[in-house]
N, C-alpha and C positions, 0 to 999 in steps of 0.2 A: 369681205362684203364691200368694204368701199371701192377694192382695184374692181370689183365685179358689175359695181355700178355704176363707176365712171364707163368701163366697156361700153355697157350697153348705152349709156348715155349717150356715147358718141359715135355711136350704131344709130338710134333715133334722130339724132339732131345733122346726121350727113345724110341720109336717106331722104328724096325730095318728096315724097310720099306724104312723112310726116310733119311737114309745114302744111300742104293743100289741104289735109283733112283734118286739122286744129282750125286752116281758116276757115274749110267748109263746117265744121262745128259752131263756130261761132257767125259766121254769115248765113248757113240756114235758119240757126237758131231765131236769131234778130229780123229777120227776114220773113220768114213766114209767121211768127208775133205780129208783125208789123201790118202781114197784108189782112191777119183773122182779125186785129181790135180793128183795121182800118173797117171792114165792113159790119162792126157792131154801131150800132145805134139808139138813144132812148128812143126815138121814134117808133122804134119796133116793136115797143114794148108797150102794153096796156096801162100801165102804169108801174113807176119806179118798183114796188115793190112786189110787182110780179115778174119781172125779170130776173131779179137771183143775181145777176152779177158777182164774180169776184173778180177785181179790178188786179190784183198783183196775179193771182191766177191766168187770169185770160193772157198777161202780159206775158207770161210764159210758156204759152200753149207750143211756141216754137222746137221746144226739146223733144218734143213726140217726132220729131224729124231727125233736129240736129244730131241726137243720139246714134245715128244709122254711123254717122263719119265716128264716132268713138268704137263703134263697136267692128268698123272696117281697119280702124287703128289697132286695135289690142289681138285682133285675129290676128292680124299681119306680124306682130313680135314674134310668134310663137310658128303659123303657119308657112312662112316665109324663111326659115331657117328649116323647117322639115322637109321645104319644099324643092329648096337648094342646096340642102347636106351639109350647110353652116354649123344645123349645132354640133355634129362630130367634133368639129373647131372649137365650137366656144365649150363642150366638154372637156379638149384637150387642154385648153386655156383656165378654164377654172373646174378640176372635175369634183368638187364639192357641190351637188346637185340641188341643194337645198339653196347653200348660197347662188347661185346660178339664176335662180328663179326668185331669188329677193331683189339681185343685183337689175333682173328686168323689169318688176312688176313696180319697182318705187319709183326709175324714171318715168314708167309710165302712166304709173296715178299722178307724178307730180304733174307732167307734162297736161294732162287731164283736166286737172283738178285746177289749173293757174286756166288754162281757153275757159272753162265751164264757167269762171268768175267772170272773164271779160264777157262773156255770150247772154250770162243774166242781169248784168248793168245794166249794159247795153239795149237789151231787152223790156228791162222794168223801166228803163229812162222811156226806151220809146212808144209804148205801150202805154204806158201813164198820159204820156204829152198827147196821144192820139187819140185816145178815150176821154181826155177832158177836152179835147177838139170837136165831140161826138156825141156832147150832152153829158158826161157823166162828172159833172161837178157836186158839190154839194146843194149847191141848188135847185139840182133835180134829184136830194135823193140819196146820192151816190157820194160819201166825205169823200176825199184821198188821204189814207193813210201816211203821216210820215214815213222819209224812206230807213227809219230807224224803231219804228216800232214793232213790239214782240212777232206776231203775225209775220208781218212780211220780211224781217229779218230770219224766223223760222224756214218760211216758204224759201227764201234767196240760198241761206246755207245749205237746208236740204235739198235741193236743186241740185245745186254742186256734188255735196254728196253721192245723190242718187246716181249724177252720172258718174262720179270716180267705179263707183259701186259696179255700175254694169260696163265698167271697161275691163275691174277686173273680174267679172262675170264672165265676158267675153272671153279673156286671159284665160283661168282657167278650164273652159269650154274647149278651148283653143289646144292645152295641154292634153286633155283626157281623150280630144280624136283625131290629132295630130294631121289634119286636113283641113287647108282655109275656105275650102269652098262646104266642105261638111259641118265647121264649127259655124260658118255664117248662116246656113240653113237653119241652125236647132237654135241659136241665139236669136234670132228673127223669130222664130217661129213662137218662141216662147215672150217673145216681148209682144206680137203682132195679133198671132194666129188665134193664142190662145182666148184673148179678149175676146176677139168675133166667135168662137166657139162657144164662151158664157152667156153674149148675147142672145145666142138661139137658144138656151135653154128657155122653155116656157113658166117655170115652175119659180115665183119669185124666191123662196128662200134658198132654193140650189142655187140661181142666179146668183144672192147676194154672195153665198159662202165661195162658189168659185171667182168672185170678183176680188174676195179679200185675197184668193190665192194665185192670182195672177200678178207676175213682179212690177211689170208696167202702172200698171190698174192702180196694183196695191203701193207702190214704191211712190207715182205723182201726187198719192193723197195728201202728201208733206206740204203740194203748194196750195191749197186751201186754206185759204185764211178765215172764210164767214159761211155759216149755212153747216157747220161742220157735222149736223146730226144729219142731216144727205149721205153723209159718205157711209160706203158700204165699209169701211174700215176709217181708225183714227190714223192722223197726219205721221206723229213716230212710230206707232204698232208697224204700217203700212211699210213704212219705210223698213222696219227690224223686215217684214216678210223677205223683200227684196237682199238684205245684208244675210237671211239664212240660205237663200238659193246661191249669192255669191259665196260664203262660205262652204257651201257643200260641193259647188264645183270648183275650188280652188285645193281641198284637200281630196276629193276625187282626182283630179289633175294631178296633185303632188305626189298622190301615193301613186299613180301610173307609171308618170316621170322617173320616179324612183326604185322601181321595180323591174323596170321592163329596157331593153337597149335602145339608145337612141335611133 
């Protein structure tokens, strides 16, 4: 396990690919956070307590983006060796199939899961300072949370989480169709397509019940800290939805991997 993870370790970390798209994870992230709090306002609002706000929330709205660079990362482990007949190789090199798929899938949570930490600092620093720039102090309304209180410590760790989650979501999507351009398709579509598809439902409790089952939808509920009876699901229920779809395409993936010739 460990010669199999250093491998791939130093597969990820020489490949220039995966520095652009850890930075572009955390500079989309922080970035578009940045420009959404920049155009909120109390002004817009009729008053404080019709606007709803959640202030660590909103501060995170960035990952609805930055997500795209994790899940172009975790394709690329998997489709990028099918693509160039590498893994013949790295079969030859470790043909233990199970280890194989540990030794890639922990560099790449870890790799994941350390950007995703600097993306939501980063994010809640500036998203805070920019929305108390924008009227949302306590003085209209609006406390700021310590940056260590239950809430937004929830929201910051399940953040991260969620994205490790759908990297290896991505991963083993990646496994089960062994094409990058066809794992990016169903991955996208299921984080993107399927929201806009609940949306057009007319009927509010279908609406609600396919919002709890959509991974996006259901997995962001983690960063709501207030108004929590809004949500069409709770903040960990939401997130477990998201952790059974990664779980089911990772031993879908596995049992493929391991069954079938590279």
């Amino acid at each position: 396990m460990r010669n199999a993870a250093h491998a791939e370790w130093t597969k990820l970390r020489t490949v220039r690919s995966t520095g652009w798209l850890l930075l572009g994870l955390i500079a989309a992230t922080v970035l578009v956070s940045a420009l959404a709090t920049s155009a909120m306002h109390t002004s817009h609002c009729p008053t404080p307590a019709g606007c709803f706000e959640d202030i660590t929330k909103d501060s995170l709205i960035g990952v609805r983006v930055g997500q795209i660079a994790v899940v172009l990362l975790a394709v690329s482990v998997i489709g990028n060796e099918y693509g160039t007949g590498m893994m013949h190789t790295s079969l030859t090199a470790h043909p233990r199939r199970l280890t194989l798929l540990a030794g890639k899938a922990l560099p790449l949570a870890t790799l994941v899961a350390t950007a995703s930490t600097l993306a939501v600092l980063a994010s809640l620093w500036a998203g805070r300072t920019i929305l108390a720039g924008n009227g949302f102090t306590p003085e209209h309304g609006y406390p700021t949370p310590p940056p260590i209180d239950g809430p937004t410590l929830r929201a910051a760790a399940g953040t991260i989480l969620y994205l490790t989650l759908i990297a290896l979501l991505s991963f083993g999507i990646a496994l089960l169709i062994r094409d990058t351009a066809g794992a990016l398709t169903v991955v996208l579509t299921l984080l993107y397509i399927l929201p806009l598809l609940a949306t057009a439902i007319t009927d509010p409790d279908w609406h609600r019940r396919l919002e709890k089952l959509t991974p996006m939808t259901a997995g962001l509920a983690i960063q709501t800290t207030r108004n929590l009876d809004r949500l069409p699901i709770a903040p960990w229920p939401g997130l477990a939805v998201l952790a059974g779809y990664t779980a089911t395409a990772l031993l879908l993936g596995t049992l493929t991997f391991t069954r079938r010739d590279a």
